[in-house]
ZADO-1210 file (C-alpha; in nm, 4 decimals, padded with zeros to 6 digits):
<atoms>
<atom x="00.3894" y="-03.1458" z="-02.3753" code="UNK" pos="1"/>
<atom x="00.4429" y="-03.4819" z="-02.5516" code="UNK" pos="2"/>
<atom x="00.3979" y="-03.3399" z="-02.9203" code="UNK" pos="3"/>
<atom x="00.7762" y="-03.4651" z="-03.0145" code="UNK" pos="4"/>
<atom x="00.6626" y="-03.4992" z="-03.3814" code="UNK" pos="5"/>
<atom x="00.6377" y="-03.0977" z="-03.3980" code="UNK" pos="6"/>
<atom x="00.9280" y="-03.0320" z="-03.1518" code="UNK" pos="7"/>
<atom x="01.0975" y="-03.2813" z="-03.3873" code="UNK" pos="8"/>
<atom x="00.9879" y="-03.0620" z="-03.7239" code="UNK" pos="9"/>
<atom x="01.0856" y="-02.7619" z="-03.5716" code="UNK" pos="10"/>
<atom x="01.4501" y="-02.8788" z="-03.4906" code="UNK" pos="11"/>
<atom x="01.4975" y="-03.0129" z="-03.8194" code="UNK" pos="12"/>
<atom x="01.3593" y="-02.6949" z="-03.9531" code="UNK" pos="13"/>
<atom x="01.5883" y="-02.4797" z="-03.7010" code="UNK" pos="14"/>
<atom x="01.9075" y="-02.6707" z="-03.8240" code="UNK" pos="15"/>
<atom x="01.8496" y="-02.6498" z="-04.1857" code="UNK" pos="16"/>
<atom x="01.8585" y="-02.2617" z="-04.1086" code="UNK" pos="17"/>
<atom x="02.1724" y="-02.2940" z="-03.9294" code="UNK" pos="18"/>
<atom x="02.3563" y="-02.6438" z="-03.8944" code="UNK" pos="19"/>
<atom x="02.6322" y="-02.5941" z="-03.6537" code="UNK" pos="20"/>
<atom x="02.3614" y="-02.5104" z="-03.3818" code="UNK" pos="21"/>
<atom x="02.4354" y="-02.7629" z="-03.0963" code="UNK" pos="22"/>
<atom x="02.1784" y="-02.6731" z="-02.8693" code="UNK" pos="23"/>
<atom x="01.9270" y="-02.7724" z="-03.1351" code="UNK" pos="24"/>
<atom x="02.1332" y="-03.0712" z="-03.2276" code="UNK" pos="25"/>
<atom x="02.0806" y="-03.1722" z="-02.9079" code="UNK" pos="26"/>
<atom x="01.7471" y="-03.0763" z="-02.8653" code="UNK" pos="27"/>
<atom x="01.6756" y="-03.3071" z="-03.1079" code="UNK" pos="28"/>
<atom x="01.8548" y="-03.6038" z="-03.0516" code="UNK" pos="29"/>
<atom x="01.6491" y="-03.5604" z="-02.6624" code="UNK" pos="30"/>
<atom x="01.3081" y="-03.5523" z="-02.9106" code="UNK" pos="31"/>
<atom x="01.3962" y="-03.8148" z="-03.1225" code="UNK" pos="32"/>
<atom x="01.5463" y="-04.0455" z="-02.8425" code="UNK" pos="33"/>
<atom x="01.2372" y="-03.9840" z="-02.6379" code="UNK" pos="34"/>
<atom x="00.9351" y="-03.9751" z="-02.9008" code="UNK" pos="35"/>
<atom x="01.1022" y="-04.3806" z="-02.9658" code="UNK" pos="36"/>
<atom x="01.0890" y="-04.4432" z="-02.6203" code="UNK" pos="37"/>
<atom x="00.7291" y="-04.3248" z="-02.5926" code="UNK" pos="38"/>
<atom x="00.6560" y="-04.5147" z="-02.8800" code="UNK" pos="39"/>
<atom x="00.7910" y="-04.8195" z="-02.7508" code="UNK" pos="40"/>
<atom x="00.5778" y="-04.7893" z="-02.4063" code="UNK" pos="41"/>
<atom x="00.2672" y="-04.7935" z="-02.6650" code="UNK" pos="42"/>
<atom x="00.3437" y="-05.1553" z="-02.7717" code="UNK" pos="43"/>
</atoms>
């Protein structure tokens, strides 16, 4: 379950749709804070 890049998409996608969705805002502020931290770990 590490695929952040398409949990990321899909959030993005999900707020265009409808932008005062918080649960998705947060969602993906978890995805995008993670998939750096994973990316980080790499290095």
């Amino acid at each position: 379950m590490d695929d952040f890049e398409a949990a990321i998409t899909y959030y993005h996608k999900a707020l265009w749709l409808k932008p005062d969705d918080q649960f998705c805002t947060d969602m993906l502020t978890l995805a995008l804070e993670t998939s750096c931290q994973s990316t980080a770990r790499r290095k």
